[in-house]
C-alpha positions as CSV (number, residue, x, y, z in Angstrom):
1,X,-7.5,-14.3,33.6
2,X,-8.3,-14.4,30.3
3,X,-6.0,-16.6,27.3
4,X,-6.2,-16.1,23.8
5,X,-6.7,-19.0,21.1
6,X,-4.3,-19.1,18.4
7,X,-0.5,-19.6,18.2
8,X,-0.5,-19.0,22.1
9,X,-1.0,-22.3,24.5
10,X,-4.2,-22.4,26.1
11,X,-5.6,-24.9,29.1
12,X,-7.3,-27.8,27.0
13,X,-10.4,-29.8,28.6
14,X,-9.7,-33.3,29.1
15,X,-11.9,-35.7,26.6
16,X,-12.3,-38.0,29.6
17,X,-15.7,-38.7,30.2
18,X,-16.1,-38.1,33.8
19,X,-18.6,-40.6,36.0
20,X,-21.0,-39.3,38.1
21,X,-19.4,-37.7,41.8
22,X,-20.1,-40.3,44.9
23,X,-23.0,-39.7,47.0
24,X,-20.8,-40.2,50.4
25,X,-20.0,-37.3,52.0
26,X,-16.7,-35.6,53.2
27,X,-16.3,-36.2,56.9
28,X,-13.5,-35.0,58.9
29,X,-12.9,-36.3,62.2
30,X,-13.4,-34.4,65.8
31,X,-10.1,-32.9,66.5
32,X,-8.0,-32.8,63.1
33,X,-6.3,-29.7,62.7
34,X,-6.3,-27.6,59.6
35,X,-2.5,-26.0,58.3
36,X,-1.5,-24.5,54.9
37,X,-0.2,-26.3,52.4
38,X,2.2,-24.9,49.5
39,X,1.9,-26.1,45.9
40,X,3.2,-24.8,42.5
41,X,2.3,-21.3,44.5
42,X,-0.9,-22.4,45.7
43,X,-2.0,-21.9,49.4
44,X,-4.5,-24.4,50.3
45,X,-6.0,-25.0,54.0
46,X,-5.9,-28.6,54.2
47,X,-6.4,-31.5,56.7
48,X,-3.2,-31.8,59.4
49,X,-1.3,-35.4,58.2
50,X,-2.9,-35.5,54.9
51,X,-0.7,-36.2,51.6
52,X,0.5,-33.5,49.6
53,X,-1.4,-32.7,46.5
54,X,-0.4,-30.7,43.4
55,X,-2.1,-28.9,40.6
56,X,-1.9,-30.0,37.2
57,X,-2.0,-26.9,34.4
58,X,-2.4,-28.6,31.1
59,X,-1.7,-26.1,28.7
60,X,-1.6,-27.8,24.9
61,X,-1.0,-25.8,21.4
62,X,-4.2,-26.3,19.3
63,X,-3.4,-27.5,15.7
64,X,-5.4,-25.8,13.0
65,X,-7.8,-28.2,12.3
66,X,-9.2,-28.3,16.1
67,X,-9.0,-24.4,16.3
68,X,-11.6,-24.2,12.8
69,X,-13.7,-26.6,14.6
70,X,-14.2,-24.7,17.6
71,X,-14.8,-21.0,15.0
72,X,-17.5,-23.2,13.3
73,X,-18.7,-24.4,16.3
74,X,-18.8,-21.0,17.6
75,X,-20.8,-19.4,14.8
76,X,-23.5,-21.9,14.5
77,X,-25.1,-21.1,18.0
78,X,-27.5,-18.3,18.4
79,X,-25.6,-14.8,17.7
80,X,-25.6,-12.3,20.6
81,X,-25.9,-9.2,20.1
82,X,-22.9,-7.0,21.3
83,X,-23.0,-5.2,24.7
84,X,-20.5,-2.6,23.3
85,X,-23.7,-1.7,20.4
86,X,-27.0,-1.3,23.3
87,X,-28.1,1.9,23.3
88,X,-28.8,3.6,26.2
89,X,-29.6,2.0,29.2
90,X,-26.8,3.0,31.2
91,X,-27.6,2.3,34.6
92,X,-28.6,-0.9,33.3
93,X,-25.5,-1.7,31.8
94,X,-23.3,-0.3,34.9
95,X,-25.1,-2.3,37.4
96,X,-24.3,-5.6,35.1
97,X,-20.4,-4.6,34.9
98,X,-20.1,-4.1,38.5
99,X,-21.0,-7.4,39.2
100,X,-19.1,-9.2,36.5
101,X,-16.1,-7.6,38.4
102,X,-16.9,-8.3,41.9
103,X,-19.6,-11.4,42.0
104,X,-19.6,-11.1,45.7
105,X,-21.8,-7.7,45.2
106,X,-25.2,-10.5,45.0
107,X,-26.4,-9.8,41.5
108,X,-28.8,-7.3,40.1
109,X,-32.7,-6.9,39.6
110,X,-33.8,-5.3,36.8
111,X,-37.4,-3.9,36.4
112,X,-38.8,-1.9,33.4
113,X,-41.4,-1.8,30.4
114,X,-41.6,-4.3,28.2
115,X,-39.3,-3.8,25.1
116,X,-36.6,-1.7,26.5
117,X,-34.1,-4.6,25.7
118,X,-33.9,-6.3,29.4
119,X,-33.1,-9.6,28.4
120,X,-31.2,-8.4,25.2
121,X,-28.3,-6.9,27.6
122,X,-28.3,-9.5,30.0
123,X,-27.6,-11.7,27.5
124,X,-24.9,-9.6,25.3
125,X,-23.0,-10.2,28.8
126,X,-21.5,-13.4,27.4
127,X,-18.9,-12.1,25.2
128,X,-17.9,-10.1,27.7
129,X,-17.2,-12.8,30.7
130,X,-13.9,-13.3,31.7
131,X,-12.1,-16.9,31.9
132,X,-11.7,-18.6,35.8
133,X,-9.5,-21.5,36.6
134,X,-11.5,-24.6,37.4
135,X,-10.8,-28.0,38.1
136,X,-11.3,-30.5,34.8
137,X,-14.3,-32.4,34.1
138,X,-15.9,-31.3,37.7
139,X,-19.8,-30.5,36.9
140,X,-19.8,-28.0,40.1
141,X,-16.9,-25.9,38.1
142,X,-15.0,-26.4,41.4
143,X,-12.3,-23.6,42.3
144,X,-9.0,-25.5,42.5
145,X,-7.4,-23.3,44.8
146,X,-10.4,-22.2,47.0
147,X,-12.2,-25.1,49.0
148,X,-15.4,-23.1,49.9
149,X,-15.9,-23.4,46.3
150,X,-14.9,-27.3,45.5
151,X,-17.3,-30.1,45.5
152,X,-17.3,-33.0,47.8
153,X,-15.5,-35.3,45.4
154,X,-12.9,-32.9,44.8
155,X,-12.2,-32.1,48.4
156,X,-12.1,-35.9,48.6
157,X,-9.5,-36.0,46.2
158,X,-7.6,-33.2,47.1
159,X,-7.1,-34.9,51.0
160,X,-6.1,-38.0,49.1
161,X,-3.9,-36.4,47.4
162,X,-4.2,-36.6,43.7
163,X,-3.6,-34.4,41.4
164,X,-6.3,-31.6,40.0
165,X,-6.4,-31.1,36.4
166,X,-6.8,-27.5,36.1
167,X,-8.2,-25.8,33.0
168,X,-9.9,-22.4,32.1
169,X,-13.0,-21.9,31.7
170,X,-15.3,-18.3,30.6
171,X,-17.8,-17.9,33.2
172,X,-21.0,-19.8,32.9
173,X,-24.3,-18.1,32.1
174,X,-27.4,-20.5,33.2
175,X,-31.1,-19.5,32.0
176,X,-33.3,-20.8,34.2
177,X,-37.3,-21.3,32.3
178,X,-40.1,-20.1,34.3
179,X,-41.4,-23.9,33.6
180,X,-38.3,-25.8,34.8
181,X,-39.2,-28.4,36.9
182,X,-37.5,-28.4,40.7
183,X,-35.7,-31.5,39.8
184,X,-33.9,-30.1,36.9
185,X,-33.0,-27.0,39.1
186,X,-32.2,-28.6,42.0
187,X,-30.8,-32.3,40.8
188,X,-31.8,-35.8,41.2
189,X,-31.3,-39.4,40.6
190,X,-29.6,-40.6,37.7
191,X,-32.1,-43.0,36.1
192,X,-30.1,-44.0,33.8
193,X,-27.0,-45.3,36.7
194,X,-30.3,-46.6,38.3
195,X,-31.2,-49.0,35.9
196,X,-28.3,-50.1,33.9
197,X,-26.2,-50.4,37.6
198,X,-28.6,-50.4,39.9
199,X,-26.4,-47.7,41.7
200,X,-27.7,-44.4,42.8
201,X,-26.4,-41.6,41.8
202,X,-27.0,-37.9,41.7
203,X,-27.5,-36.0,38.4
204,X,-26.4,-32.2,39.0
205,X,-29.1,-29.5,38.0
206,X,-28.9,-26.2,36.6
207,X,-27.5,-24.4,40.2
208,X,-24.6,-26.7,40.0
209,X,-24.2,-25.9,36.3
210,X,-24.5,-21.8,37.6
211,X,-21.7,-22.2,40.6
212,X,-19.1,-19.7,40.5
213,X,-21.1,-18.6,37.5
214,X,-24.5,-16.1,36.5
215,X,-28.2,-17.9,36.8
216,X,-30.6,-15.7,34.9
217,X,-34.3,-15.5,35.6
218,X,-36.1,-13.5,32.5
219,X,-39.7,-12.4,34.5
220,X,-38.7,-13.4,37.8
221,X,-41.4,-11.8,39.0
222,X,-43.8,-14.8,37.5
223,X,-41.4,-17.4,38.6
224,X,-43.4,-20.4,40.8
225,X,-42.8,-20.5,44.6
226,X,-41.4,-23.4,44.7
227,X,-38.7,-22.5,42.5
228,X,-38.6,-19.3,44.5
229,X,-37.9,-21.2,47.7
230,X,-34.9,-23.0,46.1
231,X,-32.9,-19.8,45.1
232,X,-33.5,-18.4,48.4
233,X,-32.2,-21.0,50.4
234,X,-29.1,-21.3,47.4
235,X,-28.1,-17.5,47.5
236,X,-28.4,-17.5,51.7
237,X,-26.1,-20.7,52.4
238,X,-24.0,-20.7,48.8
239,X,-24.7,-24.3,48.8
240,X,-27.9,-26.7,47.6
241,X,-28.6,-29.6,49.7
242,X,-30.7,-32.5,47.7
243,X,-32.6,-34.9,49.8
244,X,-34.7,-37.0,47.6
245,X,-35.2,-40.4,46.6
246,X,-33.0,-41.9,48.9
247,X,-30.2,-39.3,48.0
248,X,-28.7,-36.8,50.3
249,X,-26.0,-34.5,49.0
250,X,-24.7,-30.8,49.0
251,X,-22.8,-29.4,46.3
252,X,-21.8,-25.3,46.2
253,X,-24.2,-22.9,44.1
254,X,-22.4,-19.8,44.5
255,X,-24.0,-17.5,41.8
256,X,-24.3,-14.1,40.4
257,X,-28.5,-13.9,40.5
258,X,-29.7,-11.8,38.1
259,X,-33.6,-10.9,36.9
260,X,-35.7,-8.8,34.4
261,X,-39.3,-8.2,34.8
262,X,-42.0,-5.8,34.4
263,X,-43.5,-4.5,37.6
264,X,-46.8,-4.7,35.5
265,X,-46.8,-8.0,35.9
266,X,-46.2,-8.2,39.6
267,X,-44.2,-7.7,42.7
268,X,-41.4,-10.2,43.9
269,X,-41.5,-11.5,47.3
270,X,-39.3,-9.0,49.6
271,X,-37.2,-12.1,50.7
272,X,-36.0,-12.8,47.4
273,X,-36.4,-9.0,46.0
274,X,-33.4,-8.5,49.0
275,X,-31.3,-11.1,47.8
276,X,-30.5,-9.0,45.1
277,X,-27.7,-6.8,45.6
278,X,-28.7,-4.1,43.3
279,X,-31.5,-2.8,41.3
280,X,-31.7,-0.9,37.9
281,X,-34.6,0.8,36.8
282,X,-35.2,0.5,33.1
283,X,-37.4,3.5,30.6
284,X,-38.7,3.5,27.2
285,X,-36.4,5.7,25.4
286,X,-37.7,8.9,24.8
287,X,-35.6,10.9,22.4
288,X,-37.2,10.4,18.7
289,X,-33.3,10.7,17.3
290,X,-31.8,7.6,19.6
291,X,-35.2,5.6,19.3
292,X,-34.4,5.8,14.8
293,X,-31.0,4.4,15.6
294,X,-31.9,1.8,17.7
295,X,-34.3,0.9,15.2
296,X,-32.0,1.2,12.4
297,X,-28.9,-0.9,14.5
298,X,-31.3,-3.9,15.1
299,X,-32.2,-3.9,11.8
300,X,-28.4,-3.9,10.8
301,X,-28.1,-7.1,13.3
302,X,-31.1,-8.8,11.9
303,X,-30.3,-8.7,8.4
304,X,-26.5,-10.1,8.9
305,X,-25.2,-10.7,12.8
306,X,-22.3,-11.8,11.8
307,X,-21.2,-8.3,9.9
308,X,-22.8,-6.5,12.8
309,X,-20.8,-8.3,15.3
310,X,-17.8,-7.9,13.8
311,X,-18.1,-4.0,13.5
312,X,-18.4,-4.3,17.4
313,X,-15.3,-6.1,17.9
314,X,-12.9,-3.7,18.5
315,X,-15.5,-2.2,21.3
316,X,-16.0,-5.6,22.6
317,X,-12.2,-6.2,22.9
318,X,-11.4,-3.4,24.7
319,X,-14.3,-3.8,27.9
320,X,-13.8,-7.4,28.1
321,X,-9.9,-6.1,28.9
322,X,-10.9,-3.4,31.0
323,X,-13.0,-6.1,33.2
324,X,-10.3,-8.1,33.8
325,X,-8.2,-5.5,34.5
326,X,-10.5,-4.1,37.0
327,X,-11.0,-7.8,38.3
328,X,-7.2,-8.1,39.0
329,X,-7.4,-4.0,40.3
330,X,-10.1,-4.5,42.9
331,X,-8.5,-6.2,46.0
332,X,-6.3,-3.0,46.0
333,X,-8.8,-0.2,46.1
334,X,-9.7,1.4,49.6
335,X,-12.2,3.7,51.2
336,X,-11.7,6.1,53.7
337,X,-13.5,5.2,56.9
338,X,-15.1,8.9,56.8
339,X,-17.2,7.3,53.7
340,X,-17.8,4.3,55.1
341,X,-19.6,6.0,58.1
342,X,-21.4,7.8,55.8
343,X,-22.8,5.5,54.0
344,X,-24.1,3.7,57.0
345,X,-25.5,7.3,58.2
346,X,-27.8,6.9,55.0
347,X,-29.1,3.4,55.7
348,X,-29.6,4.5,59.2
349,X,-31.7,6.9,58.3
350,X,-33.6,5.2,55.5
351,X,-34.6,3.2,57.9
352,X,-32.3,0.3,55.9
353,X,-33.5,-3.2,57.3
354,X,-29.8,-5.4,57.9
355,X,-26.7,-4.4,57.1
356,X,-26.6,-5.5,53.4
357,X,-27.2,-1.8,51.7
358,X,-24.1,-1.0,53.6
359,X,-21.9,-3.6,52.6
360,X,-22.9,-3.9,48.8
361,X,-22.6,-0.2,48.5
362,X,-19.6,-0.2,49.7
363,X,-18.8,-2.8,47.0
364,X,-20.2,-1.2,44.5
365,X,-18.3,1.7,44.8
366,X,-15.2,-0.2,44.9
367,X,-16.1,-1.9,42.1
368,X,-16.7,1.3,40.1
369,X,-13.5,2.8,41.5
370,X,-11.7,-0.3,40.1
371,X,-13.3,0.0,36.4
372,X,-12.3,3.3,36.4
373,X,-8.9,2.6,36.9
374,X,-8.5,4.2,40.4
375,X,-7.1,2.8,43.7
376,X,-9.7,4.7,46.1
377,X,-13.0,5.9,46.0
378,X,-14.4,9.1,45.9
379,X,-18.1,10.2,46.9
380,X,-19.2,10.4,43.1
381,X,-18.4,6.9,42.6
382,X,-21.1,6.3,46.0
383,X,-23.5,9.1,44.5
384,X,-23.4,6.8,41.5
385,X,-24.1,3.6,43.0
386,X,-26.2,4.3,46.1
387,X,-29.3,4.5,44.6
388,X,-29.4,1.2,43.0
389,X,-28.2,-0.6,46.2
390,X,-30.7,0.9,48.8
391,X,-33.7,1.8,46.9
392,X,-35.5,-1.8,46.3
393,X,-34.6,-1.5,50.4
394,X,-36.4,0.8,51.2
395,X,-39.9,0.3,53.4
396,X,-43.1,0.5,50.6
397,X,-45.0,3.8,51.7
398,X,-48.5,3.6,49.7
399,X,-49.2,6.6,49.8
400,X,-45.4,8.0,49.0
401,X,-45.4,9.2,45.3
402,X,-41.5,10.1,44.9
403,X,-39.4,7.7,43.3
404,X,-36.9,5.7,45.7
405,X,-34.4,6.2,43.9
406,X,-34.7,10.1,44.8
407,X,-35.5,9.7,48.5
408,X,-32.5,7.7,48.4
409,X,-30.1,10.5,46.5
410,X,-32.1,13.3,48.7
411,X,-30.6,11.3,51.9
412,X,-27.1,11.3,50.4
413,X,-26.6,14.7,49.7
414,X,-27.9,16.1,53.0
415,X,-25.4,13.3,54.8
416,X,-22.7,13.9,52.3
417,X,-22.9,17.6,52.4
């Protein structure tokens, strides 16, 4: 998954400037029959009598002068801090890894005081995202060998058969501001098409930007309605459908949702609060002794990041290869059905609304079967997960003073038992 710069050939983005995709959508007439088609080792489900199409891997060896560039480039944004050097926080941090492994798990919700480093971790996450194969110059980061995940123009392409430039890419990570208008989230018209051509054309937004990707909300919680209504309709159909000045398209916005908040602050809608797959509970440290060193280790960071980060490297090398390992693992791990009925017997009886506790714990547990390198899963890797997949789940009880998280674990262990 992943390829490493230096003497080694990597997949190069073209420096074509791409135009902005056609507002006409994909039609497919009544009848047509879809068949598999066989490129380069590619299975593709395509439309019966359609030409052939192929994939084009560009792979390039980067001269010395472009690499430097790209170093330079590199160190003048905004250091991270290193994932490998947070403190603490585990649940926090497992919750986050699961889901880099297997996106399909919906994301994570994280709640906690203010100043326990929320935002801090979810944004370490970058170094740590592995590289997917998407299709050059495509704005929707369209999956070349997947059409669920391609973009109307793409699709249009493929069926004409023309040839996909494919190139890797790291996995995007979108912020999305509490203040962002719905137009830049969503899309709209191209002004700039619209004057100079007097052509419309769509502009993509930040969900097309966050397709196959992560879309971060920091105080989700405080986010408008509006902009609430748009990521529930995104995460429940994968897609985003603009309709606006005279424009109708869809595009795919298939995205790992994660958001930080303080519970201070306010509650989250339960539609949206379910949309999230899993839910970590964040705590001021406690312990005097680990509070002085991460004290003393942002401190280190602030005075030189660059030093600091490269301390962490080795760490940072070693997870980001255990993800992709786990990545490439997953598809072979199994449960036993005994487990699986188990873990339903504990939504049942939780009184779980839908079925999505029980297929995101089962998952989960996958997931952290894969990153531990094993190719089945055990009841400690669901004891582990469980409680962040059903307690934000759960029915409120006002008067209920135990954590969920507990009611939750209590439930397992007189099912599991």
């Amino acid at each position: 998954m992943a390829s490493t710069l230096g003497t080694s050939s990597i997949a190069v983005l073209s420096s074509r400037r791409r135009s902005s995709p056609s507002i006409h959508s994909l039609s497919l007439t009544k009848g047509q029959v879809f068949g598999r088609k066989f490129c380069g080792g590619i299975e593709f489900h395509g439309v019966k009598g359609s030409s052939q199409f192929s994939i084009l891997c560009v792979a390039t060896e980067i001269n010395s002068t472009e690499q430097a560039q790209r170093i330079a480039s590199k160190e003048s944004q905004r250091p991270v801090y290193p994932f490998s050097a947070i403190v603490g926080q585990d649940e926090m941090k497992l919750c986050l890894l699961l889901n880099v492994i297997d996106p399909k798990i919906g994301g994570v919700m994280i709640m906690g005081d203010r100043g326990t480093g929320k935002s801090t971790t979810v944004r370490s996450l970058v170094d740590l995202l592995p590289k997917i194969k998407v299709v050059s110059g495509d704005p929707y980061n369209s999956d070349p060998e997947d059409p669920e995940f391609m973009g109307i123009e793409v699709r249009e392409r493929v069926l004409k058969g023309e040839q996909l430039e494919v190139v890797f890419s790291k996995i995007n990570m979108v912020d999305l501001p509490l203040g962002a208008t719905e137009d830049r989230v969503c899309g709209t018209i191209d002004i700039e098409k619209a004057l100079t051509e007097g052509v419309k054309a769509f502009e993509p937004g930040l969900l097309a930007k966050a397709n196959r990707g992560i879309l971060y909300v920091d105080e989700v919680n405080l986010l408008d309605d509006h902009l609430v209504d748009v990521l529930l309709d995104s995460a429940a159909s994968g897609w985003n459908t603009v309709e606006r000045e005279g424009i109708s398209i869809a595009h795919p916005a298939r995205f790992i949702l994660i958001g930080s908040g303080n519970p201070e602050e306010g509650e989250l809608r339960p539609q949206l609060l379910d949309r999230f797959g899993m839910h970590a509970q964040v705590g001021t440290v406690r312990d005097a002794e680990l509070r002085v060193k991460i004290v003393e280790e942002r401190g280190r960071f602030d005075k030189n990041p660059r030093e600091f980060r490269d301390s962490y490297k080795a760490e940072q090398a070693k997870l980001q290869q255990q993800i992709t390992a786990a990545r490439s693992f997953l598809s072979s791990v199994s449960m036993d059905r005994e487990l699986k009925v188990k873990i339903s017997k504990v939504c049942a009886e939780l009184n779980v609304d839908g079925l999505r506790g029980d297929i995101v714990t089962n998952r989960a547990a996958k997931a952290l079967a894969a990153l531990k390198g094993r190719d089945k899963v055990s009841a400690e890797d669901i004891a582990i997960v469980i409680p962040n997949c059903l307690r934000h789940r759960l029915r409120k009880d006002p008067l209920e003073s135990i954590d969920s998280g507990l009611l939750v674990m209590e439930k397992f262990y007189e099912v599991f038992s």
